[in-house]
N, CA, C and O of each residue as an XYZ file, in Angstrom:
792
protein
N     -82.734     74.870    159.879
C     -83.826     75.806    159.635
C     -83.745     76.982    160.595
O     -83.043     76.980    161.606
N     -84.371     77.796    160.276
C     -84.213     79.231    161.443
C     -84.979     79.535    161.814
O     -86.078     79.711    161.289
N     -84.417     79.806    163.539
C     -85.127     80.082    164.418
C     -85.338     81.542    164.987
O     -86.345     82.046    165.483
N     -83.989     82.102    164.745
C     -84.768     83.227    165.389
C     -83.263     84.400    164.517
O     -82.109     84.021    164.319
N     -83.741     85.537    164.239
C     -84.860     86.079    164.088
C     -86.299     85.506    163.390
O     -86.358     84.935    162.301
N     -87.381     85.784    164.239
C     -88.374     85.261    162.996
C     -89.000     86.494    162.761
O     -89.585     87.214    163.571
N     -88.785     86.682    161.381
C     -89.067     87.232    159.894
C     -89.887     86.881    158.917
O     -89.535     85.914    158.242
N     -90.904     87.414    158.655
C     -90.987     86.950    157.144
C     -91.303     88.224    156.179
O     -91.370     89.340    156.693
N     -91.539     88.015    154.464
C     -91.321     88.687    153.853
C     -92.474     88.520    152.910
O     -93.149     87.768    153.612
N     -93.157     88.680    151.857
C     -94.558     89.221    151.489
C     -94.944     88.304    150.400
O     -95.749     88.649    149.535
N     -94.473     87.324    150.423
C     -94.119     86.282    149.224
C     -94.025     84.627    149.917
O     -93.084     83.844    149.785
N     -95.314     84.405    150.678
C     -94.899     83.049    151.734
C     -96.105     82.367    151.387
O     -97.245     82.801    151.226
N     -95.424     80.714    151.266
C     -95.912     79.485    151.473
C     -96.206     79.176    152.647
O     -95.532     79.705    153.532
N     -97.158     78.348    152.988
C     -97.710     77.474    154.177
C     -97.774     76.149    153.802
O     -98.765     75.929    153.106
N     -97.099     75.214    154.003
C     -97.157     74.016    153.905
C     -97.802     73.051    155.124
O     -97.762     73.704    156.168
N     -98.526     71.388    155.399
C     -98.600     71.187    156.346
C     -99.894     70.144    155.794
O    -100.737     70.485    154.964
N     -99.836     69.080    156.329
C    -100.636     68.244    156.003
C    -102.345     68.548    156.331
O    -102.496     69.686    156.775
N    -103.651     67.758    156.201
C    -104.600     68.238    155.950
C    -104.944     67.566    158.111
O    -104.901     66.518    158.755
N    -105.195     68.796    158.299
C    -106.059     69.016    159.480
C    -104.737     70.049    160.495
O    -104.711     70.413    161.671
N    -103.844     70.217    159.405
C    -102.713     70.722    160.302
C    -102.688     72.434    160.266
O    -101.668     73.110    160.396
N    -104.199     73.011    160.037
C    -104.108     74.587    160.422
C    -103.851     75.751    159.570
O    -104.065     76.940    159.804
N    -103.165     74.973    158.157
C    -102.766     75.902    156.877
C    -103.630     76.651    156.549
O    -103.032     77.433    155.810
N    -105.039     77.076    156.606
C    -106.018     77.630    156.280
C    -105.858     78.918    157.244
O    -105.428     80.031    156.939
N    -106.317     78.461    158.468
C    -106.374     79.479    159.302
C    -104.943     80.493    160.015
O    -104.835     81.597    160.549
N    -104.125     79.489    159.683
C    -102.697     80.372    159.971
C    -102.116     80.967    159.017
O    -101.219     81.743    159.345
N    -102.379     80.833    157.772
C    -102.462     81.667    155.851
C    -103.122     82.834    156.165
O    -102.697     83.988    156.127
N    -104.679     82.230    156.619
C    -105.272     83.886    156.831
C    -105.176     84.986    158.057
O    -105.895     85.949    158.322
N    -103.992     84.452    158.700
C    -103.961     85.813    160.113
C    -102.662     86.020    159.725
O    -102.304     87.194    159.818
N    -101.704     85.104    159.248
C    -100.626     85.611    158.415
C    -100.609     86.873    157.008
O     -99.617     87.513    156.661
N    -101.778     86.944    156.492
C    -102.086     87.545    155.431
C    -102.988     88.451    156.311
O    -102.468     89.538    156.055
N    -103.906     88.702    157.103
C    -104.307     89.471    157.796
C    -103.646     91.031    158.421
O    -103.984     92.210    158.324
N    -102.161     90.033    159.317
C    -101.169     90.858    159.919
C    -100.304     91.646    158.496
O    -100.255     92.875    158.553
N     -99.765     91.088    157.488
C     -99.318     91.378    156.771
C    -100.144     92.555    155.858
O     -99.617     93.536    155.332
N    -101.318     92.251    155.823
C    -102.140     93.197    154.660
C    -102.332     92.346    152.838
O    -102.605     93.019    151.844
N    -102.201     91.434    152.816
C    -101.567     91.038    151.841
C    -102.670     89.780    151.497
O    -103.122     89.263    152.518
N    -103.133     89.253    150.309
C    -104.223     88.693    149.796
C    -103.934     86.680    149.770
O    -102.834     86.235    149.443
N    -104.824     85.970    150.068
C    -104.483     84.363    150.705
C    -104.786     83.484    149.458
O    -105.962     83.403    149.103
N    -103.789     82.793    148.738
C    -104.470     81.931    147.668
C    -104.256     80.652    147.886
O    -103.130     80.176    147.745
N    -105.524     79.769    148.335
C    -105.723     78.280    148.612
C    -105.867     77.646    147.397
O    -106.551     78.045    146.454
N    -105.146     76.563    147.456
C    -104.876     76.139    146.268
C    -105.579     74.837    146.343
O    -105.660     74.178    145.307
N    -106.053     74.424    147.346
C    -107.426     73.298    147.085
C    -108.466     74.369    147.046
O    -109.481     73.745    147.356
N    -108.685     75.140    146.923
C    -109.842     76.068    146.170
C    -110.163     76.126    144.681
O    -111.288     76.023    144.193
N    -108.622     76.366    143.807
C    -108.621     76.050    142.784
C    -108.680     74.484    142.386
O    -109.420     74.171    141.453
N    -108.165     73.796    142.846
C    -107.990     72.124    142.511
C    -109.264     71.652    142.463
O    -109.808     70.981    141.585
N    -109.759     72.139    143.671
C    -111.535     71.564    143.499
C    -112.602     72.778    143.139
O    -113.748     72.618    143.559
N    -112.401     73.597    142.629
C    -113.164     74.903    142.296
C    -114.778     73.848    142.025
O    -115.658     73.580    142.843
N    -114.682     73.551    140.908
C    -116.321     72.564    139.964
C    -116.619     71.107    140.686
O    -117.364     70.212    140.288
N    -115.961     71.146    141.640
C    -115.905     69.556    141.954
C    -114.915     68.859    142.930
O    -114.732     69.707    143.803
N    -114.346     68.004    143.170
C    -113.466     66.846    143.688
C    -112.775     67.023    142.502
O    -113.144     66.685    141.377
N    -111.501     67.710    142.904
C    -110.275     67.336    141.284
C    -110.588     67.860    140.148
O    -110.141     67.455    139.075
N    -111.481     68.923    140.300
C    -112.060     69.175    138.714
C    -111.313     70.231    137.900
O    -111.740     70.608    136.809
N    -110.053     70.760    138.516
C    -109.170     71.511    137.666
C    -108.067     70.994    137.300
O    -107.333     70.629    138.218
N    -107.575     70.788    135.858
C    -107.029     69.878    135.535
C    -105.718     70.688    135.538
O    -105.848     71.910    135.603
N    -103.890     69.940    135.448
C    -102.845     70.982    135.846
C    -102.647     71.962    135.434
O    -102.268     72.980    136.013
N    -103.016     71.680    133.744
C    -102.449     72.735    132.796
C    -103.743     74.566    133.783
O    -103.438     75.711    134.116
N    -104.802     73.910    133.819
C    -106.030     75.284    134.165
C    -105.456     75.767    135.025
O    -105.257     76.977    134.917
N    -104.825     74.913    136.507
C    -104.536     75.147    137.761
C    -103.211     76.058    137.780
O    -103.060     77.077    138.454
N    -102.382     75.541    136.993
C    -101.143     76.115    136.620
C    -101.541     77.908    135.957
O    -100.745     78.786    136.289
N    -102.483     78.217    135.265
C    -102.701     79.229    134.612
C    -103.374     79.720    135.397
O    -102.770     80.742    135.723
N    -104.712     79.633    136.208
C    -105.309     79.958    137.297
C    -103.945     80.909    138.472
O    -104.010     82.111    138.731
N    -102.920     80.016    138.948
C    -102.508     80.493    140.155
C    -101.423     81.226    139.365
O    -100.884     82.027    140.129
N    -100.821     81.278    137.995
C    -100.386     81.889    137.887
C    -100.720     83.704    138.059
O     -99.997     84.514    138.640
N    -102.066     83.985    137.338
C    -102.397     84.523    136.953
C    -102.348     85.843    138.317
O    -101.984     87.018    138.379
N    -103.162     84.453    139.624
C    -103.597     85.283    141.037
C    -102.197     85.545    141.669
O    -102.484     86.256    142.631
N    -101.034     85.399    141.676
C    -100.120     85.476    142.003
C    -100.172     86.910    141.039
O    -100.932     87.841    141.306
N     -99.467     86.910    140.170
C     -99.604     88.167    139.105
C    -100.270     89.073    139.776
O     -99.640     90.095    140.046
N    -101.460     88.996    140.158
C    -101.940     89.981    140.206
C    -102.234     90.751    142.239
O    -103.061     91.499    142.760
N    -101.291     90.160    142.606
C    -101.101     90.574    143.866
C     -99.480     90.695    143.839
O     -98.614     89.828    143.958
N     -99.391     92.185    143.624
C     -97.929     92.506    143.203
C     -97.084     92.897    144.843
O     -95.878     93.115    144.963
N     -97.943     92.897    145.782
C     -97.901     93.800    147.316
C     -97.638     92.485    148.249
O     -97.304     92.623    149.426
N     -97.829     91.051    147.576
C     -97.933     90.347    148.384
C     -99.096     89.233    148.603
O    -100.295     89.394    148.378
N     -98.418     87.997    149.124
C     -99.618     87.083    148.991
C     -99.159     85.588    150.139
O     -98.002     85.362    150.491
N    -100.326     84.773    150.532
C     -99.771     83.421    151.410
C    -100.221     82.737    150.723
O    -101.359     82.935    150.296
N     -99.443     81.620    150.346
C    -100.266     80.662    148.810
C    -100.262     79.212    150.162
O     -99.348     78.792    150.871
N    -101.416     78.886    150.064
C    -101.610     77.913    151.779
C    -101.823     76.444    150.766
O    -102.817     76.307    150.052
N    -101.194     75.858    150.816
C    -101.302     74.010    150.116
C    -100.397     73.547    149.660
O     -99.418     73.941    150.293
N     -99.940     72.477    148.376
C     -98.897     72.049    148.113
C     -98.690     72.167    146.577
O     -98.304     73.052    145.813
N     -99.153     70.783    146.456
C     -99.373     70.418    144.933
C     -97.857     70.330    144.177
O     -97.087     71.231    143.844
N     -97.775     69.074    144.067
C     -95.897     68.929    143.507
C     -96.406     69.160    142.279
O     -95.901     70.262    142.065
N     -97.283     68.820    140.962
C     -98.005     69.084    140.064
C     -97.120     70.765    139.804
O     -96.130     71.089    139.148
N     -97.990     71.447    140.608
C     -97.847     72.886    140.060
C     -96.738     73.866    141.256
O     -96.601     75.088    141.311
N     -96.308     73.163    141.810
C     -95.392     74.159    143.014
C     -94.308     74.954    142.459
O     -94.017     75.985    143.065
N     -93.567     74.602    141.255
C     -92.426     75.276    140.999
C     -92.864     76.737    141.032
O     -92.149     77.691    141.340
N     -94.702     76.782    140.511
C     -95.482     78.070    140.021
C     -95.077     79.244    141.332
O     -94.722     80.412    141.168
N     -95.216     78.688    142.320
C     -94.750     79.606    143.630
C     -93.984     79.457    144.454
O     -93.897     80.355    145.291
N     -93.089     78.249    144.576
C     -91.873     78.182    144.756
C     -90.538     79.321    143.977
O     -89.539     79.887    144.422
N     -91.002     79.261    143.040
C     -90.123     80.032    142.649
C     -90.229     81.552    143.118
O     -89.154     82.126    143.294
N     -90.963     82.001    143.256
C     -91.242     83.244    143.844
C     -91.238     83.415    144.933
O     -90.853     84.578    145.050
N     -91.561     82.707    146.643
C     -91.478     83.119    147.465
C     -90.079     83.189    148.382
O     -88.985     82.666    148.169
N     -90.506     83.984    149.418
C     -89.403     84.690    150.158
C     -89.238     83.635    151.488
O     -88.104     83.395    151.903
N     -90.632     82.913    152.240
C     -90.592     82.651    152.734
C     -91.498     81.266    153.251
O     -92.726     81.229    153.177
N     -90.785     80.318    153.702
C     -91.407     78.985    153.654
C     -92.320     78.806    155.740
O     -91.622     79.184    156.681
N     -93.357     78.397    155.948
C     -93.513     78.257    156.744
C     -94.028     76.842    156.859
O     -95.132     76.724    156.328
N     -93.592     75.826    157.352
C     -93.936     74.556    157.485
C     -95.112     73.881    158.819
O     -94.771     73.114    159.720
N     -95.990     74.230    158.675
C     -96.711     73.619    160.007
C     -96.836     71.725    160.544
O     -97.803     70.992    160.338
N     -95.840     71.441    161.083
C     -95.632     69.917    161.552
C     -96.131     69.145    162.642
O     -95.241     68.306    162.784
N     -96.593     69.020    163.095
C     -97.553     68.598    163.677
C     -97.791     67.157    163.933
O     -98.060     66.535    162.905
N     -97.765     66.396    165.119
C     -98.166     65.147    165.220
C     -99.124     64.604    164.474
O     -99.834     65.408    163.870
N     -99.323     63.592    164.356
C     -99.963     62.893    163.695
C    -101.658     62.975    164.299
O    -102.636     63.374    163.667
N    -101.616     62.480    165.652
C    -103.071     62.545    166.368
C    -103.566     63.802    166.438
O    -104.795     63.838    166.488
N    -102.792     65.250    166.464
C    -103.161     66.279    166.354
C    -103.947     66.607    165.575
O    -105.085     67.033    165.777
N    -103.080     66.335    164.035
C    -103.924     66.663    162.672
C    -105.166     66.036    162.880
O    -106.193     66.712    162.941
N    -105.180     64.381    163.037
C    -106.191     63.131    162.596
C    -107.384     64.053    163.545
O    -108.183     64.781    162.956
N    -107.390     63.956    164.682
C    -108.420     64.499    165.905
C    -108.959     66.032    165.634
O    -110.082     66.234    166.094
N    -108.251     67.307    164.865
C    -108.587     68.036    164.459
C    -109.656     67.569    163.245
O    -110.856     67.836    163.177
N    -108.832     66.784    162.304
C    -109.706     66.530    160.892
C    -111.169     65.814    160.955
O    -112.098     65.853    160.147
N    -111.029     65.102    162.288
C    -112.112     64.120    162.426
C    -113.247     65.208    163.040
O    -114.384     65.211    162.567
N    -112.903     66.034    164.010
C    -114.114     67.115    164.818
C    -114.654     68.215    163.398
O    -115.673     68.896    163.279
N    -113.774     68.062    162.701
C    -114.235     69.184    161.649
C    -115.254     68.569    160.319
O    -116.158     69.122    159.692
N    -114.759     67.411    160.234
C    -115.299     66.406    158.609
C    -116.658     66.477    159.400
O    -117.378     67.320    158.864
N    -117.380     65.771    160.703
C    -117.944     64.839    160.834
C    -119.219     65.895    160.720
O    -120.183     65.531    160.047
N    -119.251     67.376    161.453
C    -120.063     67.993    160.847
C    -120.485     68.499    158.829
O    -121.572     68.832    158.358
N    -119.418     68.380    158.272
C    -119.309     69.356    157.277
C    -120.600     67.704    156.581
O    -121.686     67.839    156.016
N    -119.971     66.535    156.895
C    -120.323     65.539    156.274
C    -121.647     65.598    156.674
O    -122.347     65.831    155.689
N    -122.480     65.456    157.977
C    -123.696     65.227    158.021
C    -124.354     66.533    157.424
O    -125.578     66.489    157.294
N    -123.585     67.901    156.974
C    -124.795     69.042    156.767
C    -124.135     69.470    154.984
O    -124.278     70.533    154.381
N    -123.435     68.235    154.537
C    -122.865     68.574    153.491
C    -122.477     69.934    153.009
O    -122.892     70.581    152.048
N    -121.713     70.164    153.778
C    -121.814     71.933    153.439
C    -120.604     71.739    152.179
O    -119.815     70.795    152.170
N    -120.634     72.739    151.221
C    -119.993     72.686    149.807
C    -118.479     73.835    150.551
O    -118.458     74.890    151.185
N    -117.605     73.057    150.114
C    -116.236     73.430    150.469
C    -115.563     74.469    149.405
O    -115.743     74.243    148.209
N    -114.997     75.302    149.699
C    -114.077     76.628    149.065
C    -114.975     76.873    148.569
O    -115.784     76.874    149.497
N    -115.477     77.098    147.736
C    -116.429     77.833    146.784
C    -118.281     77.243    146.447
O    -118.680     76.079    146.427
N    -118.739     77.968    146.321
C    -120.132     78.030    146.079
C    -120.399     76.662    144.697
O    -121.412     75.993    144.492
N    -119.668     76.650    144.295
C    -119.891     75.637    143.499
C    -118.900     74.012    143.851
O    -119.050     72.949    143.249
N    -118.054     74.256    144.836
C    -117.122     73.388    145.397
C    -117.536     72.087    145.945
O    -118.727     72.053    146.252
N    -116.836     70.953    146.158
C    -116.961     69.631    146.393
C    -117.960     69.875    147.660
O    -118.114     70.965    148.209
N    -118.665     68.558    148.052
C    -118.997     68.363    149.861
C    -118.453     67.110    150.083
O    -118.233     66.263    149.217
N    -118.205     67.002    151.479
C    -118.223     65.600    152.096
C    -119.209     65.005    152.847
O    -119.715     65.698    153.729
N    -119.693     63.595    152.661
C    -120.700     63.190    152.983
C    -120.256     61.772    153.987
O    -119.297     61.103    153.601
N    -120.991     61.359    155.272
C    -120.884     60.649    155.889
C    -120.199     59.529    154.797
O    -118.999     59.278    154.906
N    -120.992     58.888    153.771
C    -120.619     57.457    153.158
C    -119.266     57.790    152.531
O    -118.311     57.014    152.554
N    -119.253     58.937    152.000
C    -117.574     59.237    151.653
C    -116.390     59.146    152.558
O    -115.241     58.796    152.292
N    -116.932     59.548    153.713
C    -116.016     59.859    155.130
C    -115.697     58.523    155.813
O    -114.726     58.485    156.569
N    -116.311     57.613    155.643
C    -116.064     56.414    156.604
C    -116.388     55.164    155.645
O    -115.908     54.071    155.946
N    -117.366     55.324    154.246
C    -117.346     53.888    153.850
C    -116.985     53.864    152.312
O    -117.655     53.418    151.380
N    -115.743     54.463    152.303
C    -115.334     55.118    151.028
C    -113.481     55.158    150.640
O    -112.742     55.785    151.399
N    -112.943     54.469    149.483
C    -111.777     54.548    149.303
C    -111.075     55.765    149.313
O    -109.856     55.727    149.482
N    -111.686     56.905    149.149
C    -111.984     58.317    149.057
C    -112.116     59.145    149.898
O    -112.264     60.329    149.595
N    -112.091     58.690    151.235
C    -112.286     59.451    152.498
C    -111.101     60.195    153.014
O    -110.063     59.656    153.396
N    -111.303     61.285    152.997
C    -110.228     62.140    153.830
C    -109.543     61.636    154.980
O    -108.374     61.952    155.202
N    -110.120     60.960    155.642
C    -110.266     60.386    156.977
C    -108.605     59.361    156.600
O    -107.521     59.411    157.180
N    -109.116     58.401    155.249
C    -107.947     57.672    155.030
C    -106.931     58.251    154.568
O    -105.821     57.963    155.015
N    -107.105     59.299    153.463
C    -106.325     60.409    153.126
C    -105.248     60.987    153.658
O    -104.136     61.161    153.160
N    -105.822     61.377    155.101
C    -105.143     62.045    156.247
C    -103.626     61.101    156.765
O    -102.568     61.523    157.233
N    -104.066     59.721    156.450
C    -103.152     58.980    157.059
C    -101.966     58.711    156.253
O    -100.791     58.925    156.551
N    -102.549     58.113    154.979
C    -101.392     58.299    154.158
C    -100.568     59.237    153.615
O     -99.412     59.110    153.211
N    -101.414     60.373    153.654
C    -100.413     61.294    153.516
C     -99.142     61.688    154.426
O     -98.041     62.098    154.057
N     -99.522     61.494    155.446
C     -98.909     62.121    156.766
C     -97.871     60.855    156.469
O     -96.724     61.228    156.713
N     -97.904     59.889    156.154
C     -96.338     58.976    156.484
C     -95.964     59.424    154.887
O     -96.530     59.615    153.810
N     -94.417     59.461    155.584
C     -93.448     59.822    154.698
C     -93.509     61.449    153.872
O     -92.744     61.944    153.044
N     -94.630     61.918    154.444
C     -94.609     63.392    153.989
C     -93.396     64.280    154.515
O     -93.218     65.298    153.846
N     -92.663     64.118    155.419
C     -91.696     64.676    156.454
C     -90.512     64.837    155.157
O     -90.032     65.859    154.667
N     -90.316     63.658    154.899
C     -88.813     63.049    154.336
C     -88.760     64.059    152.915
O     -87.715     64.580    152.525
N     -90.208     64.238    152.176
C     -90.361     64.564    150.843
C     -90.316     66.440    151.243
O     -89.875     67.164    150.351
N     -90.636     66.895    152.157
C     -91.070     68.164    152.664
C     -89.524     68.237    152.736
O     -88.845     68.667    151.804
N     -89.047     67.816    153.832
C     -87.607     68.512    154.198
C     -86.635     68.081    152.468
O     -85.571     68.692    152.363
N     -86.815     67.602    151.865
C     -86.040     67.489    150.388
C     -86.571     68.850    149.863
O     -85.825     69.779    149.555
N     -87.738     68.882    149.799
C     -87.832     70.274    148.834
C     -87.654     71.766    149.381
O     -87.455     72.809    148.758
N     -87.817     71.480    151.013
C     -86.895     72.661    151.276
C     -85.598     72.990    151.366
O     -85.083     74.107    151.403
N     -84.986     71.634    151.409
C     -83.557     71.691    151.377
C     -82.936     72.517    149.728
O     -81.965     73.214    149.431
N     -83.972     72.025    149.082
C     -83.422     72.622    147.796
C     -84.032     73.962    147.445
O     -84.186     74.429    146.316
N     -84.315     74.438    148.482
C     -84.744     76.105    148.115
C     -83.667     76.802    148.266
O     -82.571     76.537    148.759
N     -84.301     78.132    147.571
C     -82.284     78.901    147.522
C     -81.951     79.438    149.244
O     -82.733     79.497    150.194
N     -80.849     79.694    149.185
C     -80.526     79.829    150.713
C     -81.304     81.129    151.524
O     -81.531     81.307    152.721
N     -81.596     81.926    150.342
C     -82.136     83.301    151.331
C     -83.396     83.015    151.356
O     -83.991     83.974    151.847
N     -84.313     81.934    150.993
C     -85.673     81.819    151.661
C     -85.507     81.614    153.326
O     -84.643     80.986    153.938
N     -86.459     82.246    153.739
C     -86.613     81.914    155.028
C     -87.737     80.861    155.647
O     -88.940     81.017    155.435
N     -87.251     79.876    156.360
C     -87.842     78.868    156.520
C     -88.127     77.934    158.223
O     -87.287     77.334    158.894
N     -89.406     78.107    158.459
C     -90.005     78.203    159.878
C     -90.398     76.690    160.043
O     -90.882     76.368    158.957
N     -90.416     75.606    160.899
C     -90.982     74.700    161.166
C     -91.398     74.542    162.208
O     -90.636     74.199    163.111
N     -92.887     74.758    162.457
C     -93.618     74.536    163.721
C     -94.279     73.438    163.964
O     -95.104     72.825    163.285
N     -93.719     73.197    165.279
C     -93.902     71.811    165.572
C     -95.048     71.251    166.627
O     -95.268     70.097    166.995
N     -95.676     72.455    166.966
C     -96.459     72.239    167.839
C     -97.514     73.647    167.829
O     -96.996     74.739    167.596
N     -99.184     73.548    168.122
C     -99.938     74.667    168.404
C     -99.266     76.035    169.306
O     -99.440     77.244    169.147
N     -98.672     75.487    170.019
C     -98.279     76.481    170.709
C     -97.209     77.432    170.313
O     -97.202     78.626    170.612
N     -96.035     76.626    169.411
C     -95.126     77.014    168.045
C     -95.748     77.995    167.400
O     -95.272     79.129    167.453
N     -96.781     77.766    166.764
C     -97.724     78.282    165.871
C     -98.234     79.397    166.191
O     -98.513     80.193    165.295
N     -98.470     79.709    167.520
C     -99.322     81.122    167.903
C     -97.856     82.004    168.232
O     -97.684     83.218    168.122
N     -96.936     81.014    168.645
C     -95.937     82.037    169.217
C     -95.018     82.759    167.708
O     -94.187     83.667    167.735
N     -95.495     82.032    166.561
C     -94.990     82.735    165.270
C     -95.695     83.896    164.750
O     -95.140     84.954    164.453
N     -96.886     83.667    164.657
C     -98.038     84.645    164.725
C     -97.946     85.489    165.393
O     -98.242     86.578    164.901
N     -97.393     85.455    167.178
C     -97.288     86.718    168.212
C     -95.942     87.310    167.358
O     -95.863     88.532    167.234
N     -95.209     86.712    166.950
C     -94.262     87.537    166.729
C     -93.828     88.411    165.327
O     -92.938     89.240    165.136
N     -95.107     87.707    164.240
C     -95.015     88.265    163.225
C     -95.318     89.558    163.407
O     -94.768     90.510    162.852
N     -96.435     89.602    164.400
C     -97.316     91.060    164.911
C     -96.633     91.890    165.152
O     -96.825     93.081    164.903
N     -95.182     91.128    165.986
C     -94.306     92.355    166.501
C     -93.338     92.824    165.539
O     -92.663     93.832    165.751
N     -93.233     92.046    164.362
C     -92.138     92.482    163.432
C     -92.868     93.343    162.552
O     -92.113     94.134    161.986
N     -94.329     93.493    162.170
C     -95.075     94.556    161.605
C     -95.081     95.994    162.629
O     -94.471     97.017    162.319
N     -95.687     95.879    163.575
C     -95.496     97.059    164.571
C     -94.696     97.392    164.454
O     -94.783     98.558    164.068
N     -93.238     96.903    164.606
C     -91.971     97.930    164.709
C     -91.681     98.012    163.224
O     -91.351     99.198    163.236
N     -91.552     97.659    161.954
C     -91.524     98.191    161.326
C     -92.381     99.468    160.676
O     -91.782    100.340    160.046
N     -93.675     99.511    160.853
C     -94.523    100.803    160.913
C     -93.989    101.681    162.317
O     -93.993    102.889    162.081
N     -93.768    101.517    162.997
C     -93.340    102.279    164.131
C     -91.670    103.208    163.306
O     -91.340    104.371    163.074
N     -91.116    101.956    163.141
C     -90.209    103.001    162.074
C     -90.506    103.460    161.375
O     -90.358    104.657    161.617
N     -91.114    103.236    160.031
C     -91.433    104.026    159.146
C     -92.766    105.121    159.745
O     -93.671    105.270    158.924
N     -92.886    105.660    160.711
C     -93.509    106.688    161.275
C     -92.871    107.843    161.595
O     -93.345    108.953    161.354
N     -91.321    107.561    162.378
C     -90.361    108.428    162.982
C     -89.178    108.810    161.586
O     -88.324    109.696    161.583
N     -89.373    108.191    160.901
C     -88.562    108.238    159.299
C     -88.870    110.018    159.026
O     -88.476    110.561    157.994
C-alpha cells in the first residue's frame, strides 16, 4: 500500500469499521477538498433500521454520485452495493484501528445517543435505545465485535483487487489519521499556490 507521496484525488472511499472515525474524517476530507460527503448508512437507514432495500440504495447512491460531478467521499461499505463506487473512485482510504479503540470510542458515543434517543442521519432515521444497546441481539455494541474479526482479511481482498492506479492509504492509528489530514491540507495549498503563479 502507499505511503508516501500522500495524495489523493476527488473520487475517495473511507472504509473502517463502526466507531473507527469514517464520519468525521469523510467530512474534513471533503471539507479540505471542497467536494460533497455521501454516508451510506444514511441511505441504508434513511425510514428506519435497514429500511432501504438494495435495489432503492443502489439507485439512491447512484444517482448522488451523478450528481457531484467535482467530486465526492462516499464514507461506509456495503458489499451489497460497493461495485456502485468502487468503480469510480480514485482513491481508497482505509481507517484500521485496534479493536479497543473502535469498541471504547463506540461505547462513549452509543451510551448517550441511547439514553436521549436521539434519531440518527436523518430526521426521520433509526435511534438507539439503552434495551437495544445492552439487552438486545441487535446491539451495536455486539455488532462492533463481530464485525471487526475477520474484517481485515475481507478489506485487504477487495483492495487488492482494485485497479493499480487507485491510491490506497491505511491508517493504523489516531495519530496516522491526523497526520493524513495535515497533509492532505498541504497537497491542496500547494496546488492552489500553483495554480495562482500559472
Amino acid at each position: 500500500m502507499e505511503t508516501q507521496p500522500i495524495e489523493v484525488g476527488r473520487r475517495i472511499a473511507v472504509w473502517g469499521v463502526t466507531g473507527s472515525g469514517k464520519t468525521t474524517l469523510s467530512q474534513r476530507l471533503a471539507a479540505i477538498l471542497g467536494v460533497g460527503v455521501v454516508e451510506l448508512d444514511a441511505i441504508r437507514h434513511a425510514r428506519g433500521w435497514d429500511s432501504t432495500d438494495w435495489p432503492e440504495f443502489r439507485e439512491v447512491l447512484t444517482e448522488r454520485l451523478d450528481s457531484m460531478p467535482d467530486g465526492w467521499v462516499v464514507e461506509g461499505s456495503y458489499s451489497a452495493i460497493m461495485d456502485v463506487y468502487l468503480s469510480r473512485i480514485d482513491t481508497m482510504v482505509w481507517i484500521h484501528l485496534p479493536f479497543r479503540t473502535t469498541f471504547w470510542r463506540l461505547l462513549k458515543r452509543t451510551i448517550p445517543r441511547s439514553i436521549k434517543q436521539t434519531r440518527l442521519y436523518t430526521q426521520t432515521g433509526p435511534h438507539e435505545s439503552i434495551r437495544q444497546t445492552f439487552f438486545s441481539k441487535q446491539s451495536i455494541l455486539l455488532w462492533s465485535g463481530a464485525s471487526h474479526r475477520g474484517s481485515g482479511e475481507k478489506r485487504r481482498a477487495r483492495i487488492a483487487a482494485l485497479p493499480p492506479q487507485v491510491r490506497v492509504y491505511e491508517l493504523r492509528s489516531p495519530p496516522e489519521v491526523e497526520a493524513f489530514v495535515q497533509a492532505i491540507q498541504v497537497q491542496v495549498a500547494r496546488t492552489a499556490q500553483k495554480q495562482e503563479t500559472m
